[in-house]
Structures are given as C-alpha cells and as structure tokens.
C-alpha positions as CSV (number, residue, x, y, z in Angstrom):
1,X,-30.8,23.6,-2.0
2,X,-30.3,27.4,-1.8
3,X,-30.5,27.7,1.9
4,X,-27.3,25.7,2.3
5,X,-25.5,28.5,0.0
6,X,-23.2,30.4,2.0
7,X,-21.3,34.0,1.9
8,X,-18.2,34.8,2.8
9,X,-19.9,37.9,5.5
10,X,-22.0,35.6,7.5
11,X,-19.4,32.6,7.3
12,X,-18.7,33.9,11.1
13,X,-21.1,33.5,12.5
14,X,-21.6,29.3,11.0
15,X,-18.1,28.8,12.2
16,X,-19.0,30.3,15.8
17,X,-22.5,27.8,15.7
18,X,-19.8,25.0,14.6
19,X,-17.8,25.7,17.4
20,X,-20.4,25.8,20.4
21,X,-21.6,22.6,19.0
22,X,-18.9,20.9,19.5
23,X,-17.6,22.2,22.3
24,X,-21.4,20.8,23.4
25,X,-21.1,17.4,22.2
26,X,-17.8,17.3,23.7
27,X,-18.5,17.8,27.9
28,X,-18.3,14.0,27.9
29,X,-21.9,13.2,28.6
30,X,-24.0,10.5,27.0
31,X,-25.0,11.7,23.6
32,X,-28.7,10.9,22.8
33,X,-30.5,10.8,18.9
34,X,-32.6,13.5,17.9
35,X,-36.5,12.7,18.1
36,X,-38.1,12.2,15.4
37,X,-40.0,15.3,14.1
38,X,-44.0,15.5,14.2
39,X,-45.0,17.0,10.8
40,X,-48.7,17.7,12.5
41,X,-46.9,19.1,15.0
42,X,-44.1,21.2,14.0
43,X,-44.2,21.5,10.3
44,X,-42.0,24.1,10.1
45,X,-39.3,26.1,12.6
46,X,-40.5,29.9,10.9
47,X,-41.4,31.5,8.0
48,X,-39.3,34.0,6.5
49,X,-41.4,36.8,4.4
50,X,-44.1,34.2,4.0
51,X,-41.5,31.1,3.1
52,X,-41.7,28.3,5.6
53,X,-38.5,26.5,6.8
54,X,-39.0,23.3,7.4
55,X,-37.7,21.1,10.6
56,X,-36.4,18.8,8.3
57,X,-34.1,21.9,7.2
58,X,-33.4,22.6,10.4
59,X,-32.3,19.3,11.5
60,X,-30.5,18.7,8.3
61,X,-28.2,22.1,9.5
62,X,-27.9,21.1,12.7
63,X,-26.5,17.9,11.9
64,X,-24.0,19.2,9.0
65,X,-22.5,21.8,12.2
66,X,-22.1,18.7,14.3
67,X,-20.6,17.2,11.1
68,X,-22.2,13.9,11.8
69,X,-22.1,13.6,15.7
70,X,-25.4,12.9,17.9
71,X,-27.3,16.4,19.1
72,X,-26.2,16.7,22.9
73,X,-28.7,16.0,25.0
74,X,-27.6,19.3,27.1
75,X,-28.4,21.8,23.5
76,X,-29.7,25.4,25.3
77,X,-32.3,27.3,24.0
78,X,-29.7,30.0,23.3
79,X,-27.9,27.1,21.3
80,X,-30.8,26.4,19.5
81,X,-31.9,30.0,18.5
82,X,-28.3,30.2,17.3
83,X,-28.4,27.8,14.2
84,X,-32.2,28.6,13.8
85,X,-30.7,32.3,13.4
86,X,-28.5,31.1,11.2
87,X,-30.8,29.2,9.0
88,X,-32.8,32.0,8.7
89,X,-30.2,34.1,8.0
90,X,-29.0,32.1,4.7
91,X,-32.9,32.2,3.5
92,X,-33.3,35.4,3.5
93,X,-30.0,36.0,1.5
94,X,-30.6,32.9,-0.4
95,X,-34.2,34.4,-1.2
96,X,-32.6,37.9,-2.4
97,X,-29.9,35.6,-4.3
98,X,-32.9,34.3,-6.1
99,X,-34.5,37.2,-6.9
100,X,-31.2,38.7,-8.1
101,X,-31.0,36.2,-10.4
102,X,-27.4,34.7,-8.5
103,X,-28.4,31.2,-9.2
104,X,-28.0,31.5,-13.1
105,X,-24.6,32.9,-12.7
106,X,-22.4,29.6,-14.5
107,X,-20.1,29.4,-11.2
108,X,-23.1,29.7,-8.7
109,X,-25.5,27.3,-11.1
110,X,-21.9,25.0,-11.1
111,X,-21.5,25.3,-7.2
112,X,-25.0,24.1,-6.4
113,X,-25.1,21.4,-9.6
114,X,-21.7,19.8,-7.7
115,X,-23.6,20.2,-4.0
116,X,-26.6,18.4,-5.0
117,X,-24.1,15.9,-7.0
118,X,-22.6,15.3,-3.4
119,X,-25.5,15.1,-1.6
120,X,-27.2,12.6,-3.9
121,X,-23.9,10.5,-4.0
122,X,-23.7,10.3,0.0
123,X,-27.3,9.5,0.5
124,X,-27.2,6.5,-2.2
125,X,-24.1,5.3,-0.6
126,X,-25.7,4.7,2.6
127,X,-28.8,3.7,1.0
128,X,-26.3,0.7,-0.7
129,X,-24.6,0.0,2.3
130,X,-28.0,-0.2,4.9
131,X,-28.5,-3.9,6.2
132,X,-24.7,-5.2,4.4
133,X,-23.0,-4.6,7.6
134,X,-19.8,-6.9,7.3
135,X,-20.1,-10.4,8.9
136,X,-17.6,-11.5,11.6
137,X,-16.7,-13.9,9.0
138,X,-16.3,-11.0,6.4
139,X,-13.9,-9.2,8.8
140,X,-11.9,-11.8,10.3
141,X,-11.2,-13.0,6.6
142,X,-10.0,-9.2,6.3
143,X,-8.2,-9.0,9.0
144,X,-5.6,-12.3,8.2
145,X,-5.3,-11.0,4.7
146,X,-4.4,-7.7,6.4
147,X,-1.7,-9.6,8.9
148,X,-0.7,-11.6,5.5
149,X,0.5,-8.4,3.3
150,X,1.6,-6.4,6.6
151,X,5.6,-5.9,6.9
152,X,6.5,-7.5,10.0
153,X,9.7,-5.8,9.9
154,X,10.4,-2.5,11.5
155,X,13.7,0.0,11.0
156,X,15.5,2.4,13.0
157,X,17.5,4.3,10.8
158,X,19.3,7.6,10.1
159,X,19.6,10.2,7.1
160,X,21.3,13.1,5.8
161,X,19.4,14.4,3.1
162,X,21.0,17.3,0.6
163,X,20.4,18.7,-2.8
164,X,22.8,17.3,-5.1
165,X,24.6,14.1,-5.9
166,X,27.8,15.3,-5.6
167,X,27.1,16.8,-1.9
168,X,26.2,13.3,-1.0
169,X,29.4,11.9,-2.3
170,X,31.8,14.4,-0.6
171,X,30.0,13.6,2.8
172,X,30.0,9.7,2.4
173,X,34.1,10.2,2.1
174,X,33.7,12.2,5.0
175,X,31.9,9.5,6.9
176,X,34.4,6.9,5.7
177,X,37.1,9.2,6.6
178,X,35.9,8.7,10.3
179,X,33.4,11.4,11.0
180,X,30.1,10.7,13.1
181,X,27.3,10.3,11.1
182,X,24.8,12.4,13.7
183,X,27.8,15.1,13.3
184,X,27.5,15.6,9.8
185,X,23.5,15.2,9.4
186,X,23.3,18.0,12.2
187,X,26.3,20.5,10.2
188,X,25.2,19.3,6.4
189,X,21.6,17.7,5.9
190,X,18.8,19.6,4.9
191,X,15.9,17.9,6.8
192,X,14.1,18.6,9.5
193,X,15.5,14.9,10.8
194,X,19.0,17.2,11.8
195,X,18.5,18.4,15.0
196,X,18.6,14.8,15.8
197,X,21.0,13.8,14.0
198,X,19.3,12.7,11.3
199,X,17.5,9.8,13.3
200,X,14.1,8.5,12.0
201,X,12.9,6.6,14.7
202,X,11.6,3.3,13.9
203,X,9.4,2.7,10.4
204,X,8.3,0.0,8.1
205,X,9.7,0.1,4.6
206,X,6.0,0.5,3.6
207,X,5.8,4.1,4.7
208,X,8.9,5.3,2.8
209,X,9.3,5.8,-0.6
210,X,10.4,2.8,-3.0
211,X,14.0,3.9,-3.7
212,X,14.8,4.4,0.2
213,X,13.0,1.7,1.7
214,X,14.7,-0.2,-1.3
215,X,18.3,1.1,0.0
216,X,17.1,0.1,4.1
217,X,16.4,-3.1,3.5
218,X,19.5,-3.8,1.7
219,X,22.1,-2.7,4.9
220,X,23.2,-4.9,7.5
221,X,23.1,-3.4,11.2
222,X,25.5,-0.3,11.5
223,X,25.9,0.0,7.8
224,X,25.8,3.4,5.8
225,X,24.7,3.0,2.2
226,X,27.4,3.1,0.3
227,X,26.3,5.5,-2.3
228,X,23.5,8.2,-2.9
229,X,19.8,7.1,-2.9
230,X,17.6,9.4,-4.5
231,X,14.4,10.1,-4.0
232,X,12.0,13.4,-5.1
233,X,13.0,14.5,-1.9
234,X,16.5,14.7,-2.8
235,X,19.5,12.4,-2.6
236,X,20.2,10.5,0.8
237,X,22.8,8.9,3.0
238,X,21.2,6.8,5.2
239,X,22.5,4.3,7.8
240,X,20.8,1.6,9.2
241,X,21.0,1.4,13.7
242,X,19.1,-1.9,14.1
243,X,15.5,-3.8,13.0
244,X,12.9,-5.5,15.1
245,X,10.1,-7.7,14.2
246,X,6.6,-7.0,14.6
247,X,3.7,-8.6,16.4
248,X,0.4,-8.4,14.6
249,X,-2.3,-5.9,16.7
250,X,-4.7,-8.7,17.6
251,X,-8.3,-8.5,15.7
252,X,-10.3,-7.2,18.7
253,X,-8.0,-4.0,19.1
254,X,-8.4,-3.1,15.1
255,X,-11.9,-4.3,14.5
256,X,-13.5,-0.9,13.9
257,X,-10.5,0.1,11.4
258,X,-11.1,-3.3,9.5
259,X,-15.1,-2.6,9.5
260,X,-14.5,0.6,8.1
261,X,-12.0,-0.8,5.2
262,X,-14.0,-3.6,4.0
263,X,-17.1,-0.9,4.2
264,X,-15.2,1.1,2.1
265,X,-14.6,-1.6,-0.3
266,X,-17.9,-3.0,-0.8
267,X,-18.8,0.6,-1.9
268,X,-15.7,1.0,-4.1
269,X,-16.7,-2.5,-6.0
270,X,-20.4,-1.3,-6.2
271,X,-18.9,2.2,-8.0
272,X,-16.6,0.3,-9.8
273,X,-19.5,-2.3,-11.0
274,X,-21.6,1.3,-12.0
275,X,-18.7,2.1,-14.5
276,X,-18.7,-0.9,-16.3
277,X,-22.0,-0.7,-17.6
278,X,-21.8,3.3,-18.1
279,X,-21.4,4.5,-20.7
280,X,-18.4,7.2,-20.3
281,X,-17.5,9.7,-22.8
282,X,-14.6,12.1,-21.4
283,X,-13.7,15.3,-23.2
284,X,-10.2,16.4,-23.5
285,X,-9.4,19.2,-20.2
C-alpha cells in the first residue's frame, strides 16, 4: 500500500505523467486493453535497493493516471519510463517513510487505513456487480418509470433577486407602478441573472428549489408573483414569460444513463441489505 503514498514535492511530476496520459488516450485513435502480464516472464518492472516492484504495481499506476481509460495503443517508451520513474520514485520515499517510522504517525496510519478502506470497497463492488449487467427488460422498466416521475413541463421565467423582504416589496410597487421588469432586475437584483434582465432561460420546476418552483407553477403567462418568495438564496420576484411541454428523450438516446442508474441501484440495495444485518454502533462526533 505504501507505494501509492504520495508527497506534496514529487506531486509534479504525477500530475505531468497524468497529463501526457491523457493527452495520449485522447489523439482519437482506437484504444486497445493492456495484455495480460507473464509472471515467468516479467515478474517484476525493477528492484529498488533490493525491493522488487511488481508489474502488477505498475499496471495498477498506470491505470489510476489514466483514471480508468484503456492504455493507448500509441504509449512511447519515454511515456513508459515516465510512470515507471514515477513508481520508483514513491518506493524509494515510501521505503525511507518506513524506516522513519511515518507509517505509525495516527494521520499517516489514518490516511492509508481509509485508502485501503477504498480500495477494498471498489473492488467488492465490482466483484457484486460482475455477470448482473441489467436486462433490457430491467432497463426499459427503468426507463418508463423514469418518463412516469419526469416533469413534462418546462418554464421560461425571470427574477430579481435582493437581500431583504422589504427591498422586494418596494420593487414589486415599482413594477406595478409600470416599470419594466428586465429594467429593474438589471438596476436592483443581486444575481448574476441581471445582465439579462433577470431571465432564466427555460427550466423544470425540478431543478429549482421548492419555495420558487412552488411560486412558478402558480403564475399564469405574463404574471409577476405578487409578493416575495424566499428562498436561502434570498427573497425573489419572479415573473413567468411562457411554458412548453416536453417530449420524453426516446430510450435508445438515454440507454447508457439508465444502465448506469439502475447499476447504481442494485449496488445501493446490496449496501443497504449489508446494514440491516450489521451491527452499527455510532459514537457521538
């Protein structure tokens, strides 16, 4: 576990090894898998004051600085030597760390106790979710429960946003007085939104906060709430331009987003299923 400890003085130099890589896997050519490593033949990729580093290390590195993306089939030497460098780098320090007795300090011993935590966590995850790959049944009964909940309506709308209630209520008499609503959010409100005259674009109710989506879906086309909405953002005015409906995106074009969420629940229910036969003791923070 030591060699994936890492120090603020040759952070650099990982970042630069990140950034090659990348740059690497991203020429647009055909990625290709790494082969699989010949213990007979290459047990190890050096040995470092008489302590071997394994390939398995070494591909284990590569593959956290391509942070999950296939080696490029195009890797130089140069590219190579650069990570190796790297690896070797981090056990020689690692090795002095050791010896220095860094790994019983309580934040180093923490550091490492919550990496291999991690690393044990990922690796049973994917060992739970091999071979339950979701069934096109699975996802297409997904996907319509998806369409089912999803707000079909959409809202253009505009704000002024200030700091008080009593700010809000002087400029809704100013609006009803006749001024233009863009006019006043550009000279008075407080969000970015302004420069625009307070104009939001078009939203869903689901992606603003209950109290304003709340005051949206109340107005009529053209209509400025009639009193201040508040929200932890502050308190509002907003008016409401015009709505639309929504079509659906159809299954093929969200597939890989719906593979991914009922993934991501199968391994939530088989956490969740963990819990309620652990036995859980939490201590006061």
């Amino acid at each position: 576990m030591t060699q994936f400890l890492r120090t603020p003085w040759h952070l650099v130099s990982t970042v630069a090894a990140i950034g090659v890589l990348l740059t690497a896997c991203g020429k647009g050519q055909q990625a290709a898998a790494p082969a699989a490593a010949d213990p007979a033949a290459a047990p190890s990729v050096a040995v470092v004051n008489g302590v071997a580093i394994p390939r398995a290390d070494y591909d284990a590195f590569l593959k956290n600085l391509l942070q999950g993306k296939p080696v490029p089939p195009d890797l130089t030497a140069e590219q190579k030597n650069q990570v190796l460098d790297e690896l070797i780098t981090m056990q020689l320090v690692s090795t002095q760390a050791v010896k220095d007795g860094v790994d019983k300090d309580p934040e180093v011993a923490a550091n490492l106790d919550v990496l291999r935590m991690r690393i044990l966590s990922d690796g049973e995850s994917q060992k739970f979710l091999k071979g339950k790959e979701p069934t096109d049944a699975e996802l297409h009964a997904e996907y319509d429960g998806d369409i089912t909940a999803m707000d079909k309506t959409e809202y253009h709308a505009r704000h002024i946003l200030v700091a008080s209630k009593e700010k809000a209520e002087q400029l809704i008499k100013k609006l009803k007085g006749g001024a233009k609503f863009e006019d006043v959010a550009k000279a008075e409100s407080t969000d970015n939104s302004k420069t625009s005259g307070g104009d939001l674009g078009w939203f869903t109710a689901t992606r603003m906060v209950k109290p304003f989506a709340d005051a949206v879906k109340a107005l009529k086309k053209g209509e400025t709430t009639p009193e201040p909405v508040q929200t932890q953002y502050g308190w509002h005015i907003i008016k409401l331009e015009e709505t639309r409906e929504v079509t659906p995106p159809p299954f093929e074009q969200v597939k890989a987003q719906v593979t991914k969420n009922l993934i991501q629940k199968k391994l939530v229910a088989y956490v969740e299923d963990m819990k309620k036969t652990a036995v859980i003791d939490k201590k006061p923070l």
